[in-house]
LUMFI-344981 format. One record per atom (N, C-alpha, C, O): residue number from 0; atom name; z, x negated, y. Coordinates in steps of 0.02 Angstrom, whole numbers, always signed. Layout:
REM LUMFI-344981
SITE  vexkol  dovo      pz      px      py
SITE     NUM    CA       Z       X       Y
...
//
This chain:
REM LUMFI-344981
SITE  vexkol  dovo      pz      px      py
SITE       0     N    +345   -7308   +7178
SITE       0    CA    +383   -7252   +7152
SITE       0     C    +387   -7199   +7206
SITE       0     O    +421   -7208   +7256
SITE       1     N    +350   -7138   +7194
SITE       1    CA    +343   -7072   +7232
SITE       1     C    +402   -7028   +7231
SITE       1     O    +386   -6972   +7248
SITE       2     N    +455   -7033   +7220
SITE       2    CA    +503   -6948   +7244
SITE       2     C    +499   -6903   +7274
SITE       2     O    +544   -6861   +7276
SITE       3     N    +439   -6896   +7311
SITE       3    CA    +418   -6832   +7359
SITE       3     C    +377   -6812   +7320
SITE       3     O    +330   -6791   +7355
SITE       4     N    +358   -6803   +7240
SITE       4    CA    +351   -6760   +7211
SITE       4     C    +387   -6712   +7160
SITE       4     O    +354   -6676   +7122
SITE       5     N    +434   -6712   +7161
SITE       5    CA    +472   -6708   +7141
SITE       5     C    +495   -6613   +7177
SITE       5     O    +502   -6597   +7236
SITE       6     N    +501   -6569   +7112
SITE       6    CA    +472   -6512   +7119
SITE       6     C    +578   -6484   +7128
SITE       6     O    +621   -6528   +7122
SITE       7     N    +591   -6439   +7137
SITE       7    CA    +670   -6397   +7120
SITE       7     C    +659   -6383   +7037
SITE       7     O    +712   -6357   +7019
SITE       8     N    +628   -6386   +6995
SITE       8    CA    +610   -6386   +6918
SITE       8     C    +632   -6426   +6881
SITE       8     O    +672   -6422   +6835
SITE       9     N    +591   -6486   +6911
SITE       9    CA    +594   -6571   +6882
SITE       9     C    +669   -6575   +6895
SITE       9     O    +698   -6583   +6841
SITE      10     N    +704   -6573   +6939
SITE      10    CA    +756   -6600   +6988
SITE      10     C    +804   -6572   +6930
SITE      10     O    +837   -6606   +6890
SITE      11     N    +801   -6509   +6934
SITE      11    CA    +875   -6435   +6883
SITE      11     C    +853   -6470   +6813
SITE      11     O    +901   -6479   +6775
SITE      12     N    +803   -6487   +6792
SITE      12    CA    +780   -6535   +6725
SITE      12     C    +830   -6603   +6708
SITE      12     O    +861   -6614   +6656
SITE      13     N    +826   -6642   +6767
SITE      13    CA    +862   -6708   +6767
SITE      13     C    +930   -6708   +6778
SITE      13     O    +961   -6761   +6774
SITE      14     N    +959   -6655   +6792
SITE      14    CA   +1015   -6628   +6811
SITE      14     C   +1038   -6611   +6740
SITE      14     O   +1083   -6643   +6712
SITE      15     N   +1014   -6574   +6718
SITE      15    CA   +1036   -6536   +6625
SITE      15     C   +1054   -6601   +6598
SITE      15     O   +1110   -6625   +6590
SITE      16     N    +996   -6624   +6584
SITE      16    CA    +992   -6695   +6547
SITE      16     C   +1075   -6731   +6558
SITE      16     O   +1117   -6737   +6513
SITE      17     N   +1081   -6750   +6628
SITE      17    CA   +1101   -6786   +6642
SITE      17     C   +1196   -6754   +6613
SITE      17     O   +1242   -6785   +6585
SITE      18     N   +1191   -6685   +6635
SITE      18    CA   +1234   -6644   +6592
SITE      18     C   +1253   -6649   +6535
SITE      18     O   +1310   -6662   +6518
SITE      19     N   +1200   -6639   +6492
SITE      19    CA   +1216   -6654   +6420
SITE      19     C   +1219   -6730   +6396
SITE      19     O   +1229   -6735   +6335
SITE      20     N   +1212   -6793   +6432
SITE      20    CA   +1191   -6835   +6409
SITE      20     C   +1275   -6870   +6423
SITE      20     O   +1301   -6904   +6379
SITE      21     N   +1316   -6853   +6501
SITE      21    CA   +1381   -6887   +6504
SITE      21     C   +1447   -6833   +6505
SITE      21     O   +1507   -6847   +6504
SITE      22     N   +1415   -6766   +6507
SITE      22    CA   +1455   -6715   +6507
SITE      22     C   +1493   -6685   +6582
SITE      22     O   +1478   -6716   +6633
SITE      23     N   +1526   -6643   +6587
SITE      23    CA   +1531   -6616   +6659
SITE      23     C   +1586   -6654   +6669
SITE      23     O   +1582   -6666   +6729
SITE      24     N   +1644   -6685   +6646
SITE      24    CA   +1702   -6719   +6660
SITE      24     C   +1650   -6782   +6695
SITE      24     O   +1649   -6785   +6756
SITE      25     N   +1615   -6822   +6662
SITE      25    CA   +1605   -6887   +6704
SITE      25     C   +1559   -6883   +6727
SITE      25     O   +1529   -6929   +6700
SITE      26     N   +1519   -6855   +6769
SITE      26    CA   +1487   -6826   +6825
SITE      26     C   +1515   -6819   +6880
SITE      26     O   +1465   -6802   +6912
SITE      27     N   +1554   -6819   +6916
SITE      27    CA   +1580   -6811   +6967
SITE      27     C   +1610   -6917   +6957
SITE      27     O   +1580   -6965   +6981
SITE      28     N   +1642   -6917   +6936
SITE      28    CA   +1647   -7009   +6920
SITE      28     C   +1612   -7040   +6942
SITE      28     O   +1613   -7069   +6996
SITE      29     N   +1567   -7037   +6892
SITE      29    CA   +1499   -7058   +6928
SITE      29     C   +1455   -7058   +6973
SITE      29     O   +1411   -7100   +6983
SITE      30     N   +1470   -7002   +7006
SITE      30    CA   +1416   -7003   +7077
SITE      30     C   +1479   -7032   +7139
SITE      30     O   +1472   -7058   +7194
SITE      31     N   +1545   -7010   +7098
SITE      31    CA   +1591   -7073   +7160
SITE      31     C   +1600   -7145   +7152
SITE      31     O   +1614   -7183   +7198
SITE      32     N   +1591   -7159   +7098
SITE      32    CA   +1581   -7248   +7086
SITE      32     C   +1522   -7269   +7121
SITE      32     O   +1526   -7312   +7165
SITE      33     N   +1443   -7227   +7095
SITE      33    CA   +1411   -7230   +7136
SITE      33     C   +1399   -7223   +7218
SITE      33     O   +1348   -7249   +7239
SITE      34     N   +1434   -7195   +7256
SITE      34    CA   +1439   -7173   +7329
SITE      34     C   +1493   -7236   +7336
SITE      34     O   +1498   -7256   +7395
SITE      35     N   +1516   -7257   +7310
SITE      35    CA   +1562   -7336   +7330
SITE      35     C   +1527   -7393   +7331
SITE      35     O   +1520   -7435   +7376
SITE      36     N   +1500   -7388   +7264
SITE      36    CA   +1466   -7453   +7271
SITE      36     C   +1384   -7458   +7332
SITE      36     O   +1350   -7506   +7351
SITE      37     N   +1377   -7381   +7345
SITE      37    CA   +1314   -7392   +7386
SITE      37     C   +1361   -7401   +7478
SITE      37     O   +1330   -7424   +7525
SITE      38     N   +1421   -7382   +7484
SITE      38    CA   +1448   -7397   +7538
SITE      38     C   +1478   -7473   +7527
SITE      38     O   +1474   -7503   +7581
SITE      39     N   +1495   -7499   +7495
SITE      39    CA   +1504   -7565   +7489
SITE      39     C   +1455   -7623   +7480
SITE      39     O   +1473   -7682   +7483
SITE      40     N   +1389   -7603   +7469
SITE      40    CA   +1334   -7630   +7473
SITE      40     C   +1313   -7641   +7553
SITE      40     O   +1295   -7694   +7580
SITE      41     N   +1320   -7571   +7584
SITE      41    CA   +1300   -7584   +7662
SITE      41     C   +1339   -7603   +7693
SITE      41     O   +1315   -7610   +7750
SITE      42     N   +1421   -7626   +7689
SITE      42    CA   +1460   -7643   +7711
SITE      42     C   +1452   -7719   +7709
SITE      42     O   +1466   -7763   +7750
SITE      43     N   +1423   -7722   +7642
SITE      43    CA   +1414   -7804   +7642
SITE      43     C   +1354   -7835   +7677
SITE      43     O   +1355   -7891   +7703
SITE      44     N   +1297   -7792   +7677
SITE      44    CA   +1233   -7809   +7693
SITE      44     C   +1255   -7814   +7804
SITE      44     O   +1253   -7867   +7834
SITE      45     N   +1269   -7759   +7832
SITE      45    CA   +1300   -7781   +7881
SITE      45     C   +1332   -7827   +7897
SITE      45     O   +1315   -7861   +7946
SITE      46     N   +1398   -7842   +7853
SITE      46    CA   +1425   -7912   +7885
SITE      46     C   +1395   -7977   +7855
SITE      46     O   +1422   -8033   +7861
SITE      47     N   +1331   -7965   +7818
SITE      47    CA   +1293   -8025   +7831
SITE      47     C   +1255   -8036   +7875
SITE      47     O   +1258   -8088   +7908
SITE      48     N   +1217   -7995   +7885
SITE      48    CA   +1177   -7991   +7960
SITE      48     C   +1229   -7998   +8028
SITE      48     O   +1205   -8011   +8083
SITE      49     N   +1289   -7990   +8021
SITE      49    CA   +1330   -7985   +8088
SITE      49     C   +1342   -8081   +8084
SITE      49     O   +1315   -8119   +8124
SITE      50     N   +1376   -8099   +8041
SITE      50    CA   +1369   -8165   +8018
SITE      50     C   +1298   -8229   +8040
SITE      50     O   +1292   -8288   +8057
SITE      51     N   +1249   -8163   +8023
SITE      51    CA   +1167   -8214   +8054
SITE      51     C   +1156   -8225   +8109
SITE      51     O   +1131   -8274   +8136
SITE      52     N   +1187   -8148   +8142
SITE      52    CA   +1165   -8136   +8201
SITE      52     C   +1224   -8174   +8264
SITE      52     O   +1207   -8197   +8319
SITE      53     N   +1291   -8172   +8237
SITE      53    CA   +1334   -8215   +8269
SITE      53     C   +1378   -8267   +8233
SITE      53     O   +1439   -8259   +8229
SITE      54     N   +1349   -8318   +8208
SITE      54    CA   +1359   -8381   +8193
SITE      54     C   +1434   -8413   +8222
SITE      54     O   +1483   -8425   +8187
SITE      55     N   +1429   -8421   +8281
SITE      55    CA   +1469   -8446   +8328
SITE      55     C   +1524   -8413   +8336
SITE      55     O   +1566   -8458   +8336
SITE      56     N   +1554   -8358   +8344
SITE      56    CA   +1599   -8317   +8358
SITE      56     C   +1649   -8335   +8298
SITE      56     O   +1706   -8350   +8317
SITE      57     N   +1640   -8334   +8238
SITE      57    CA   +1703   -8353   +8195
SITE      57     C   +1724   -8417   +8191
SITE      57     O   +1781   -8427   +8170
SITE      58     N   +1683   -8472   +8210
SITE      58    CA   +1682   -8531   +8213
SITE      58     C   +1736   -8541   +8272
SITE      58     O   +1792   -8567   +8266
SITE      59     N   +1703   -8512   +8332
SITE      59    CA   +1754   -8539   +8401
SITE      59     C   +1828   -8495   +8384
SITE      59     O   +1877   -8515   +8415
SITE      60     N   +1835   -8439   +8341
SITE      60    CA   +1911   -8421   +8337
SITE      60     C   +1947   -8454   +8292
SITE      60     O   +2007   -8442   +8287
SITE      61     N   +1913   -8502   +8252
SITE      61    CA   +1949   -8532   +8181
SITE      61     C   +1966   -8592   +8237
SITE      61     O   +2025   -8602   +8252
SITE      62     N   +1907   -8633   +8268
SITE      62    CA   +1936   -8662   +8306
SITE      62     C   +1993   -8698   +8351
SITE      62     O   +2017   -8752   +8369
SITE      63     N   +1997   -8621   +8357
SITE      63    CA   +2048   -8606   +8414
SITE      63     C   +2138   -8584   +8394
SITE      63     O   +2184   -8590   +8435
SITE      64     N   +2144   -8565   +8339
SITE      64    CA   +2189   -8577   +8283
SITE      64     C   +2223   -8630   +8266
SITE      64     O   +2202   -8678   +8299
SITE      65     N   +2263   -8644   +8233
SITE      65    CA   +2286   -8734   +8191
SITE      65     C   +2240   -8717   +8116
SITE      65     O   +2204   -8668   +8106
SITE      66     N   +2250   -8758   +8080
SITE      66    CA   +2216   -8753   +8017
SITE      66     C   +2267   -8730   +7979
SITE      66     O   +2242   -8729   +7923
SITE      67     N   +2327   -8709   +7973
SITE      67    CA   +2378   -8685   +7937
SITE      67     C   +2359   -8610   +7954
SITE      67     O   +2341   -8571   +7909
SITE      68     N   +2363   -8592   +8018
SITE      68    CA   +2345   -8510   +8052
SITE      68     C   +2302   -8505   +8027
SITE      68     O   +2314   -8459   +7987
SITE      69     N   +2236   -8525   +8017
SITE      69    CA   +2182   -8507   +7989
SITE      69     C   +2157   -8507   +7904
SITE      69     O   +2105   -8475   +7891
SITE      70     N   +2179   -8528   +7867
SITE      70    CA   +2225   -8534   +7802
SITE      70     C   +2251   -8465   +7792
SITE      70     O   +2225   -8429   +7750
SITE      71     N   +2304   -8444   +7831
SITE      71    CA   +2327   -8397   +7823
SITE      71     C   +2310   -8333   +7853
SITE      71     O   +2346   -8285   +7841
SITE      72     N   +2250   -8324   +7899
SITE      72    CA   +2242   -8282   +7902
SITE      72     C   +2169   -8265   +7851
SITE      72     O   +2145   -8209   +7858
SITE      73     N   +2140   -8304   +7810
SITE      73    CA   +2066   -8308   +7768
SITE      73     C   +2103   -8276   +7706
SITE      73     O   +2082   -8226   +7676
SITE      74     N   +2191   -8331   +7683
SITE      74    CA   +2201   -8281   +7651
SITE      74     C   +2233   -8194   +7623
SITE      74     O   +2232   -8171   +7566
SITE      75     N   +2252   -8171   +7668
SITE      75    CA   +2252   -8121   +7693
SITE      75     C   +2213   -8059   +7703
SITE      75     O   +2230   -8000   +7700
SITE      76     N   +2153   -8090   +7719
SITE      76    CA   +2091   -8046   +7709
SITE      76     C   +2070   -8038   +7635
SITE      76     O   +2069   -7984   +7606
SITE      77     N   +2053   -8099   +7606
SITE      77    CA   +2037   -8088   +7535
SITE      77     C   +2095   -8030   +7507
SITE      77     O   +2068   -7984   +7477
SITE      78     N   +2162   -8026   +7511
SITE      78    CA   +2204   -7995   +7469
SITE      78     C   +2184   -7926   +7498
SITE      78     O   +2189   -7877   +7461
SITE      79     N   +2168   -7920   +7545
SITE      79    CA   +2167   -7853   +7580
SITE      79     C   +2115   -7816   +7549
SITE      79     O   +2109   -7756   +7559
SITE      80     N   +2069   -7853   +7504
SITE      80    CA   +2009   -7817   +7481
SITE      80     C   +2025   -7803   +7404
SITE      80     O   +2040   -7842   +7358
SITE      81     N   +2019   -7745   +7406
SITE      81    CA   +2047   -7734   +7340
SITE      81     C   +1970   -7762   +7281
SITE      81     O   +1915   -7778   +7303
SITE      82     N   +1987   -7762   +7215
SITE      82    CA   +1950   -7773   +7153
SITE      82     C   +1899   -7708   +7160
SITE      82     O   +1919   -7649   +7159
SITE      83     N   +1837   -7726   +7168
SITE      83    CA   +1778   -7626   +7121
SITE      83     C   +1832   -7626   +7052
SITE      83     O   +1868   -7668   +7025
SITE      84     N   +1817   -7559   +7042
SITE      84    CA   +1823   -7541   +6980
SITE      84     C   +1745   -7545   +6943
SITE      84     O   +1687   -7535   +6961
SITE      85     N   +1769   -7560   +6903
SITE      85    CA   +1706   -7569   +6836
SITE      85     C   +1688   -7508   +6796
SITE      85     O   +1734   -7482   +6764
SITE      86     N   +1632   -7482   +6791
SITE      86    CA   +1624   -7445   +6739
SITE      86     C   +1631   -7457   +6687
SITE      86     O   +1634   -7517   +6674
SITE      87     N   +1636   -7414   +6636
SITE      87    CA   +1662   -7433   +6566
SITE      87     C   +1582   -7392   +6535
SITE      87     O   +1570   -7389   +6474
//
C-alpha cells in the first residue's frame, strides 16, 4: 500500500466523503478516539519491549516487598488505568 501517491485532490476528496459520510459534529471524535487509541497502542507496545528487555527488574522489586505489599501495590495500578471508551 503506496500513500506517497496520493495527490492534495485525492486527499480534499477523502476528506468530503468522509464529511458527508459522519458529519462535521463526529469528526473531530473521531480523529480523538483515534489519536488515543494510537497513543495507547505505543504505550503498550513500549512497555512490552521494556518488560523483554528488562525481565529482572520487576521481579527483584516484587521480591523485595512482602506478598501483601505487592498485592497491593498490582492492585492499584490496575485501578489507576482507566476503561477506553468504545465507539458506538
Amino acid at each position: 500500500m503506496n500513500l506517497g501517491n496520493l495527490g492534495f485532490t485525492e486527499l480534499m476528496m477523502i476528506l468530503i466523503i468522509v464529511l458527508v459520510l459522519f458529519g462535521a459534529r463526529r469528526v473531530p471524535e473521531i480523529g480523538a478516539s483515534i489519536g488515543k487509541g494510537i497513543r495507547e497502542f505505543k504505550k503498550n507496545i513500549s512497555d512490552a519491549d521494556r518488560e523483554i528487555r528488562e525481565p529482572f527488574r520487576e521481579t527483584r522489586s516484587a521480591d523485595r516487598l512482602s506478598a501483601g505489599e505487592a498485592t497491593n501495590i498490582r492492585r492499584d495500578e490496575e485501578e489507576a488505568r482507566p476503561e477506553p471508551k468504545r465507539l458506538i
